[in-house]
OpenMM code with the backbone's topology and positions (N, CA, C; nanometers):
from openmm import Vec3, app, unit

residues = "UNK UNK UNK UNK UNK UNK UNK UNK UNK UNK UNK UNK UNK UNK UNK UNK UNK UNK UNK UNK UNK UNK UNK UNK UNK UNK UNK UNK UNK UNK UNK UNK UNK UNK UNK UNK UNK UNK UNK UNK UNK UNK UNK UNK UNK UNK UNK UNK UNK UNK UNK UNK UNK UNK UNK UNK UNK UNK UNK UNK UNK UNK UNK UNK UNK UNK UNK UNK UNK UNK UNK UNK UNK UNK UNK UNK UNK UNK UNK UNK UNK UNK UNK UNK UNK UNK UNK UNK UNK UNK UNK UNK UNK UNK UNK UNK UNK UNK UNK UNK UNK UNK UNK UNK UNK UNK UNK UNK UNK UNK UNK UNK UNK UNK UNK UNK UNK UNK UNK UNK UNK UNK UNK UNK UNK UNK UNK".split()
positions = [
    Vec3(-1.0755, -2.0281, 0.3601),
    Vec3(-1.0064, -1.9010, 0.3617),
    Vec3(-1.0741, -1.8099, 0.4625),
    Vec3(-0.9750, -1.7713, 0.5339),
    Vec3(-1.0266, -1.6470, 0.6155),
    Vec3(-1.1260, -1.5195, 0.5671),
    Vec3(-1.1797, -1.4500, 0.6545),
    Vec3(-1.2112, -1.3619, 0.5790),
    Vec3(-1.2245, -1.2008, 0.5532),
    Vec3(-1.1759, -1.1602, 0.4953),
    Vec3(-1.0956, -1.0478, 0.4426),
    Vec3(-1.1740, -0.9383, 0.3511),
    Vec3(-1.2506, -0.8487, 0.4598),
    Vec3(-1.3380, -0.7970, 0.3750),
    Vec3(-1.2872, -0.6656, 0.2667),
    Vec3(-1.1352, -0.6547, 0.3206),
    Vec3(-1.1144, -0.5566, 0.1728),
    Vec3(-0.9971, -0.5773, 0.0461),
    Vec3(-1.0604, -0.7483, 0.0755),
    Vec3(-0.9814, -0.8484, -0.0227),
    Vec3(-0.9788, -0.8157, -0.1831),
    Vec3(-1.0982, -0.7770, -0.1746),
    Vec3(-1.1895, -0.7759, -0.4049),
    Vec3(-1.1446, -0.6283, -0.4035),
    Vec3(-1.0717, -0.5521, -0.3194),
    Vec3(-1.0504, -0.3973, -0.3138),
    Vec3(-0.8912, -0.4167, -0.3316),
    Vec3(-0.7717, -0.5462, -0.2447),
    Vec3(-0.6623, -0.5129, -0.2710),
    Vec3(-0.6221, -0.6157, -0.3942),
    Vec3(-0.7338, -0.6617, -0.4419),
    Vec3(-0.7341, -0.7585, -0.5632),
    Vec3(-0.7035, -0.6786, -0.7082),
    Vec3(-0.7854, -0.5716, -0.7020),
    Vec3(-0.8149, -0.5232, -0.7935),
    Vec3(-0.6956, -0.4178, -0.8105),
    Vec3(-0.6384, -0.3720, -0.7431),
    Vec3(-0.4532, -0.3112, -0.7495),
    Vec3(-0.3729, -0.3605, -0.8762),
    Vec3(-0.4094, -0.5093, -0.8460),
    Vec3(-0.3070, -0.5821, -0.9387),
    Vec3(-0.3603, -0.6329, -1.0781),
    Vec3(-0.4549, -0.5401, -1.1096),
    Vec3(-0.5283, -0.5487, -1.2597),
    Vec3(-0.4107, -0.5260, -1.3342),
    Vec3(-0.3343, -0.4205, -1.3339),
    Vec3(-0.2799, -0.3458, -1.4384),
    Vec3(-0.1011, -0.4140, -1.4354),
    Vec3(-0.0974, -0.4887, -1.3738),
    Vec3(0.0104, -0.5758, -1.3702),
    Vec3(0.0326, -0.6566, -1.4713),
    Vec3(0.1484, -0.7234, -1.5055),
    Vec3(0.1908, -0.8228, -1.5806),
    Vec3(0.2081, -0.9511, -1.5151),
    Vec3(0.1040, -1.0660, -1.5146),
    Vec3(0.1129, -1.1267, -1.4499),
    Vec3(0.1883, -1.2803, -1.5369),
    Vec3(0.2807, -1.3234, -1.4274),
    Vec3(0.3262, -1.4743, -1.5193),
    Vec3(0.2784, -1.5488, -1.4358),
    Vec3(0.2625, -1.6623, -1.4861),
    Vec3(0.1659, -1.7814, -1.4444),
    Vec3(0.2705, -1.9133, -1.5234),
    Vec3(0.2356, -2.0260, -1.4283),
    Vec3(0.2652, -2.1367, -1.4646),
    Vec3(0.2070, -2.2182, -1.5989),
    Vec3(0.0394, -2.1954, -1.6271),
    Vec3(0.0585, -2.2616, -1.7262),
    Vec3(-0.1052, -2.2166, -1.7819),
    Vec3(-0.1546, -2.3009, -1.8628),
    Vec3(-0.2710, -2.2373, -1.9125),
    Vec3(-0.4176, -2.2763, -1.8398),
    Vec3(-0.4000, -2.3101, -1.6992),
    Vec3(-0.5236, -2.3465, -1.6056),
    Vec3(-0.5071, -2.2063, -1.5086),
    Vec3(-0.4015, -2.1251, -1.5121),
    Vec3(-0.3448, -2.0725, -1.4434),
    Vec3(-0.4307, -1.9560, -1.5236),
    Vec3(-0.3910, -1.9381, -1.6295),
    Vec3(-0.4424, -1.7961, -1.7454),
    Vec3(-0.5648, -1.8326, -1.7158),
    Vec3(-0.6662, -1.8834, -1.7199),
    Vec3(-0.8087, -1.9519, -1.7076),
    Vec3(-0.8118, -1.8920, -1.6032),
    Vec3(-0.7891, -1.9045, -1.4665),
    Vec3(-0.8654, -1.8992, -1.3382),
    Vec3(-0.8557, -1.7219, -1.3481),
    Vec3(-0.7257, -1.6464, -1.3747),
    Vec3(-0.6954, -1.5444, -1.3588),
    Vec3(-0.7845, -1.4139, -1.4443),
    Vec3(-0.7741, -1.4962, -1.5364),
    Vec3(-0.8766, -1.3807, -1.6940),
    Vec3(-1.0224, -1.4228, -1.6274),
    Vec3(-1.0435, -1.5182, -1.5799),
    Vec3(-1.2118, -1.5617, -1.5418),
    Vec3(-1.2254, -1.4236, -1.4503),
    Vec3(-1.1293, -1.3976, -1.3429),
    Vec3(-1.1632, -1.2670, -1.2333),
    Vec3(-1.0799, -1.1831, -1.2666),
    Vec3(-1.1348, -1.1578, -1.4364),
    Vec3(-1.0555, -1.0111, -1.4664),
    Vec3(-0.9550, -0.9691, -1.5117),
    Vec3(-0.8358, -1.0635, -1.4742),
    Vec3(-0.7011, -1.0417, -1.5067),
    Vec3(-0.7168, -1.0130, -1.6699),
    Vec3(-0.6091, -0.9557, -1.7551),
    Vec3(-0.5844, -0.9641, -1.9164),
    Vec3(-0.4644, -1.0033, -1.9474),
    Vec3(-0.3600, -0.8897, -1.8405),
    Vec3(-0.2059, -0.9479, -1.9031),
    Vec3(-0.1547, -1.0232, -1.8201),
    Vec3(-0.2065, -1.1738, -1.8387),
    Vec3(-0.1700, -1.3078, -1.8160),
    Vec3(-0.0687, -1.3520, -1.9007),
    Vec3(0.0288, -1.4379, -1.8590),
    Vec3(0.1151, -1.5043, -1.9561),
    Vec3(0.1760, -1.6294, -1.8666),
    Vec3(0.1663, -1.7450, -1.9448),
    Vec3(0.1940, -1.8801, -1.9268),
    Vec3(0.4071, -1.9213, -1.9107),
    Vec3(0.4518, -1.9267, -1.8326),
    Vec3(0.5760, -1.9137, -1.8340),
    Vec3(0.6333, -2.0505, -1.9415),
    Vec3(0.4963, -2.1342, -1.9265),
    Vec3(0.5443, -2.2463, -1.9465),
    Vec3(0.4737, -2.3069, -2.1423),
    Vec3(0.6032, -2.2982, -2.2101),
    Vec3(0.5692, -2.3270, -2.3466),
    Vec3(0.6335, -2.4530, -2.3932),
    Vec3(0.5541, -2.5130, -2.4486),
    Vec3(0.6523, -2.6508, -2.5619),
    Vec3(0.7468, -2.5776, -2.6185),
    Vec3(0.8303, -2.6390, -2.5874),
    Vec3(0.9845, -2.5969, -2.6674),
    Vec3(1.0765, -2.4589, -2.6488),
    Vec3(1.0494, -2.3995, -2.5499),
    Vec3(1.0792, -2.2511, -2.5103),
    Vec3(1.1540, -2.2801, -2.3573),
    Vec3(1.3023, -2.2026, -2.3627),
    Vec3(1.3252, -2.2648, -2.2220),
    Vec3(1.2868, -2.0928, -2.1610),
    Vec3(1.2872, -2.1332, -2.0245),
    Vec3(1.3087, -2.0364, -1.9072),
    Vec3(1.3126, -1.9318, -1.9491),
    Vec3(1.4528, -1.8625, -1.9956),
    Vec3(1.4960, -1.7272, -2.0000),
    Vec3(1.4357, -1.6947, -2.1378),
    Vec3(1.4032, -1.7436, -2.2173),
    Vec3(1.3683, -1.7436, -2.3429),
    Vec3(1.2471, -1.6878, -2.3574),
    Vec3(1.1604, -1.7943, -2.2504),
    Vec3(1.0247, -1.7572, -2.2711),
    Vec3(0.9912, -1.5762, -2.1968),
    Vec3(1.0995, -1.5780, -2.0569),
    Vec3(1.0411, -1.4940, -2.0312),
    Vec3(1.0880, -1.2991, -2.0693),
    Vec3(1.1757, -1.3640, -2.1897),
    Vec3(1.2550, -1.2635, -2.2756),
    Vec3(1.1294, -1.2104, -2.3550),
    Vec3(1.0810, -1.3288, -2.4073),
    Vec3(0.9406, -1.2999, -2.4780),
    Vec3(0.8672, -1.2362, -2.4729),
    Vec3(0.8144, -1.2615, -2.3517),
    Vec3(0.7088, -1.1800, -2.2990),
    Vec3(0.7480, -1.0427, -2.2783),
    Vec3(0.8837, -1.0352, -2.1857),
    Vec3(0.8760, -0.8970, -2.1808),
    Vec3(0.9371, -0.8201, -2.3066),
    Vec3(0.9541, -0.8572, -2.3920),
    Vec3(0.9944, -0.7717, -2.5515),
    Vec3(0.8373, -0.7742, -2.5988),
    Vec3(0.7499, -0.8359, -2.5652),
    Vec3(0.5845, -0.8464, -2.6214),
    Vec3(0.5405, -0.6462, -2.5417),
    Vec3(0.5828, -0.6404, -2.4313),
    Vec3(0.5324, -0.5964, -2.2770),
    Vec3(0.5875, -0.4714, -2.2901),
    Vec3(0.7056, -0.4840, -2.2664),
    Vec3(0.7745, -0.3872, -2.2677),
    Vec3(0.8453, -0.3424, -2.1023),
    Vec3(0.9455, -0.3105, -2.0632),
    Vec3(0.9840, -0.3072, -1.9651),
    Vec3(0.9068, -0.2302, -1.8365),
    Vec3(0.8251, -0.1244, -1.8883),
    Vec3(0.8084, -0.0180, -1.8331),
    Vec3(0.6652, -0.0708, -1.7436),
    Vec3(0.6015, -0.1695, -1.7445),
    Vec3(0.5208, -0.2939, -1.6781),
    Vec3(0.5942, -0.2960, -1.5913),
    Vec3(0.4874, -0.3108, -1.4227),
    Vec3(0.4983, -0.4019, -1.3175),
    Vec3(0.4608, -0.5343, -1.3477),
    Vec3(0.5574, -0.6424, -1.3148),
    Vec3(0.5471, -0.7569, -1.3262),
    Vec3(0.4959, -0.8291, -1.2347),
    Vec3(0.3799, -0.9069, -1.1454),
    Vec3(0.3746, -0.9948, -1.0888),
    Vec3(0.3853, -1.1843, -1.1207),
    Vec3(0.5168, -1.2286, -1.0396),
    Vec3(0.5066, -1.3257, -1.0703),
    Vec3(0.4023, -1.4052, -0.9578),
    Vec3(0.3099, -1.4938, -1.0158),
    Vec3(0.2321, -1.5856, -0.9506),
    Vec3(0.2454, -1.7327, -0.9752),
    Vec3(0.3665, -1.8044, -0.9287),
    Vec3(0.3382, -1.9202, -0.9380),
    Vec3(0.2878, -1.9777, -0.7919),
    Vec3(0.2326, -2.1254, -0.8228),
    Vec3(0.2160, -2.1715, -0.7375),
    Vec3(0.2830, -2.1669, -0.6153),
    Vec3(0.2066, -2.1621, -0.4824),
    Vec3(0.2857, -2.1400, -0.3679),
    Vec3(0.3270, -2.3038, -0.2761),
    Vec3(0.3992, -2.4128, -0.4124),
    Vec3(0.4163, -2.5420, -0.3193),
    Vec3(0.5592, -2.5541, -0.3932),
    Vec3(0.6251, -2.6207, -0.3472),
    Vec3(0.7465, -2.6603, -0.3770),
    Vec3(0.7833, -2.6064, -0.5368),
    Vec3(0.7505, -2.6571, -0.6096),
    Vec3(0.7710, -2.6534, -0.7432),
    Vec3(0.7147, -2.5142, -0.7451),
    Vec3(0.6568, -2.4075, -0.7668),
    Vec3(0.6152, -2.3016, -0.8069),
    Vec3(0.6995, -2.1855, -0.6991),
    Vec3(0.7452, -2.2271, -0.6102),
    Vec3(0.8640, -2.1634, -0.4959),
    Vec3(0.9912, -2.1520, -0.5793),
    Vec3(1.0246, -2.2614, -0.6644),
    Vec3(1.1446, -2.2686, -0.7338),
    Vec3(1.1818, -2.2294, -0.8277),
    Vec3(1.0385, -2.2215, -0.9287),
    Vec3(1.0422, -2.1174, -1.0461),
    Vec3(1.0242, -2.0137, -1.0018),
    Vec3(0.9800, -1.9615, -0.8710),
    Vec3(0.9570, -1.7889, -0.8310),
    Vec3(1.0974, -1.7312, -0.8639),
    Vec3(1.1740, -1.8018, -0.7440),
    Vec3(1.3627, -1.8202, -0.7065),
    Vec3(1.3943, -1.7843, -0.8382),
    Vec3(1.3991, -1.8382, -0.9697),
    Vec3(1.4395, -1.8536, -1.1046),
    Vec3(1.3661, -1.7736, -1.1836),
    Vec3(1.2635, -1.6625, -1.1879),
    Vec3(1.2583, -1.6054, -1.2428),
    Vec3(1.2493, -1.4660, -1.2459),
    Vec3(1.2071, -1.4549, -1.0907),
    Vec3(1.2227, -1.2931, -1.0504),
    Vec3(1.3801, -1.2333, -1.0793),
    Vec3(1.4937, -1.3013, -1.0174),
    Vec3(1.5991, -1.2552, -1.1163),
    Vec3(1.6734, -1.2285, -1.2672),
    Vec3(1.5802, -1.2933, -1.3296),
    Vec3(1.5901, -1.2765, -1.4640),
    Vec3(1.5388, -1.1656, -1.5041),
    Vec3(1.3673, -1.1159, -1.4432),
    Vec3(1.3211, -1.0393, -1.4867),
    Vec3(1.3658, -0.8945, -1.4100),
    Vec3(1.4654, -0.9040, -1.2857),
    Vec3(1.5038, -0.7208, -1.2513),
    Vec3(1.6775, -0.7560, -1.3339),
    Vec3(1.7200, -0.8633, -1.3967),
    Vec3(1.8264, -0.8146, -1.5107),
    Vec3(1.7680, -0.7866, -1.6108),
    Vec3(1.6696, -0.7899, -1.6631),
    Vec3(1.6156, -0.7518, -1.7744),
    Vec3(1.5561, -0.5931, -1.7579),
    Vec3(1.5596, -0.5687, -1.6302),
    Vec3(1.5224, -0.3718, -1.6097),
    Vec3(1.3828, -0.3756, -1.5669),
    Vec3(1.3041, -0.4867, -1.5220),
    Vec3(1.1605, -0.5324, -1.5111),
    Vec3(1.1036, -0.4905, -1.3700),
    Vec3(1.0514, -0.4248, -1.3274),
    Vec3(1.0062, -0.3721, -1.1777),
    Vec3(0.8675, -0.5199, -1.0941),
    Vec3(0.9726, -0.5997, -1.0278),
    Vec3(0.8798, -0.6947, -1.0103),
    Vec3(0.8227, -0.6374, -0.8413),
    Vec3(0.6715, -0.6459, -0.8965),
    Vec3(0.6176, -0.6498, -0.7076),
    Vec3(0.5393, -0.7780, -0.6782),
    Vec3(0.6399, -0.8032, -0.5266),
    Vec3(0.5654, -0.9321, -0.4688),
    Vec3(0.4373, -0.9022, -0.3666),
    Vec3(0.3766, -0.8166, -0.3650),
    Vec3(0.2573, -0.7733, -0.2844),
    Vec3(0.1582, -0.9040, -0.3130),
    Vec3(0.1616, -0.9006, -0.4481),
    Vec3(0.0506, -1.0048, -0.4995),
    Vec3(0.0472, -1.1296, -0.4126),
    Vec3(0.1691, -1.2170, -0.4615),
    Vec3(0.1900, -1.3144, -0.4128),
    Vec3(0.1605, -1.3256, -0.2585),
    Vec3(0.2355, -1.2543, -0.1750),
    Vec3(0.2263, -1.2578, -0.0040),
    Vec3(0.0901, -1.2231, -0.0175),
    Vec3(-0.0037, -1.1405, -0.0245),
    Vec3(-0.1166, -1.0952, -0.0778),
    Vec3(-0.1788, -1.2968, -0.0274),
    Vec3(-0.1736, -1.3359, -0.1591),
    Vec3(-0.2257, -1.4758, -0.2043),
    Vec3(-0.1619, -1.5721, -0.0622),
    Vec3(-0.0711, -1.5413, -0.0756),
    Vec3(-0.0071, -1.6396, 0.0662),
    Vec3(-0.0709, -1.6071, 0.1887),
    Vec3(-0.1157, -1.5036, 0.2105),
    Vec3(-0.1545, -1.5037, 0.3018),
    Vec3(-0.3433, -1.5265, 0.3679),
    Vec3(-0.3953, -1.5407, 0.2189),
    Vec3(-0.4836, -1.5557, 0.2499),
    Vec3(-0.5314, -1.7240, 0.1989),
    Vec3(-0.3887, -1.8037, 0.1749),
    Vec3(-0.4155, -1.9130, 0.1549),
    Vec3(-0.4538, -1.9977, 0.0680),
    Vec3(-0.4247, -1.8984, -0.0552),
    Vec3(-0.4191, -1.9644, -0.1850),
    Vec3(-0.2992, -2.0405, -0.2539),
    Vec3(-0.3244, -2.1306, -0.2361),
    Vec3(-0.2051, -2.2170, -0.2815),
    Vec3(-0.1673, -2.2207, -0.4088),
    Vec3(-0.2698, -2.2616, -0.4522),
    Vec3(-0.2979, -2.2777, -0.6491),
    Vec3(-0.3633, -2.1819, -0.7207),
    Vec3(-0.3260, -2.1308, -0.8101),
    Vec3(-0.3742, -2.0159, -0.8915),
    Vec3(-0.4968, -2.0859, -0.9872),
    Vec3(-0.5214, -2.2282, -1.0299),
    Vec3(-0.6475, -2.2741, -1.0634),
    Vec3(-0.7267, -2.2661, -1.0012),
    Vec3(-0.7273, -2.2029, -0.8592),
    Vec3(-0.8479, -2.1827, -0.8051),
    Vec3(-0.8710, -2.0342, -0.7678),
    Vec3(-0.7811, -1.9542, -0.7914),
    Vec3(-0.8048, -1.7806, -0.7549),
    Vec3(-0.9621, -1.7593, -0.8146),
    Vec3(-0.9741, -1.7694, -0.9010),
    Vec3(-1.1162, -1.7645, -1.0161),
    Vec3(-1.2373, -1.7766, -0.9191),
    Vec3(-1.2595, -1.8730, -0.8758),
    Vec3(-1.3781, -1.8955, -0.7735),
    Vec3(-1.3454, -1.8520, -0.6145),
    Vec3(-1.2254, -1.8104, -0.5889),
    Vec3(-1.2161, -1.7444, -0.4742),
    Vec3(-1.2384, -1.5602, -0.4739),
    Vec3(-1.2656, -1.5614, -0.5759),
    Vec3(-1.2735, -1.4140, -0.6229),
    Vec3(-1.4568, -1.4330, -0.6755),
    Vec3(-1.5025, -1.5363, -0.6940),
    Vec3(-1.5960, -1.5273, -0.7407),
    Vec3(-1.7152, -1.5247, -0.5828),
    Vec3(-1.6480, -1.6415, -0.5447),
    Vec3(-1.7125, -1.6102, -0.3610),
    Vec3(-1.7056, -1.4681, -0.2803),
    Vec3(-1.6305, -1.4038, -0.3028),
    Vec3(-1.6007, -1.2844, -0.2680),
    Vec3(-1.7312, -1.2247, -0.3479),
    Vec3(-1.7490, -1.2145, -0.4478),
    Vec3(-1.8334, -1.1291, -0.5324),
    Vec3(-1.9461, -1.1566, -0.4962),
    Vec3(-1.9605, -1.3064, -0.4379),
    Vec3(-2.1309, -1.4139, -0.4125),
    Vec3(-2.1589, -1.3027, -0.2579),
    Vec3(-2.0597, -1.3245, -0.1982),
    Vec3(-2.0496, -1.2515, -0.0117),
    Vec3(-2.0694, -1.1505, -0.0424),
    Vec3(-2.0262, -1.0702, -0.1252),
    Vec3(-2.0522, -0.9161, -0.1159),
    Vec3(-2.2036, -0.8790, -0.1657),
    Vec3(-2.2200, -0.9900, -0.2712),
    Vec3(-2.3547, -0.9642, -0.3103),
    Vec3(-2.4404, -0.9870, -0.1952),
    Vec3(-2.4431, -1.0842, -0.1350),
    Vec3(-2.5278, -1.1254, -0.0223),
    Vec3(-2.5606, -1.0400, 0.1296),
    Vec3(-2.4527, -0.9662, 0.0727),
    Vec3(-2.4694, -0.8469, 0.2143),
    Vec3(-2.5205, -0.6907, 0.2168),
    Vec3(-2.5353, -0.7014, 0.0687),
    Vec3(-2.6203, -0.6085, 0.0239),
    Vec3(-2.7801, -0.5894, 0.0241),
] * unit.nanometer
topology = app.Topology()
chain = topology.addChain("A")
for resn in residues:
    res = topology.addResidue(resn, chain)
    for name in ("N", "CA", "C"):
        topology.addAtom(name, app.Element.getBySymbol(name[0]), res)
């Protein structure tokens, strides 16, 4: 990854977000650097619109939503499929995050955790 020294500064924006995630390696990497309102899109026995009805009746509308799925084929397709569900549901989704992540080349959200943690190692080290 490139490097982006006011990365752990536009990271930290998206604390107070509602973040959905693909699955529970996803909640792991994210709560490890901080995140809280994590949520797993993906449940045994819960489809799509269902699950993400859930969450936001848990949430409440009045949440910015970031969706973070994976940025490879399959996590492109659930983006497509769920950001419209969630602005019919009245849900204010911002994609900053994501392009954010895309652009600095994070593919997989199992690894945000230690790319945030290197950031913290670099910053320490330059002190």
């Amino acid at each position: 990854m490139k490097s982006n020294p006011n990365l752990r500064k536009e990271i930290e924006k998206f604390k107070e977000c509602v973040i959905l995630v693909e699955g529970k390696n996803d909640i792991k990497s994210l709560k490890s650097a901080g995140f809280e309102k994590v949520y797993a899109i993906h449940v045994p026995g819960v489809g799509l619109r269902e699950r993400i009805e859930q969450i936001v009746s848990e949430v409440g509308t009045k949440e910015t939503f970031c969706v973070l799925m994976d940025l490879d084929k399959s996590g492109k397709k659930f983006y497509t499929l769920i950001k419209p569900i969630l602005q019919e549901l009245g849900v204010r989704v911002d994609t900053k995050f994501r392009g954010l992540l895309s652009r600095e080349n994070v593919s997989h959200l199992e690894g945000f955790g230690k790319v945030v943690e290197s950031l913290d190692s670099n910053l320490t080290a330059s002190l």
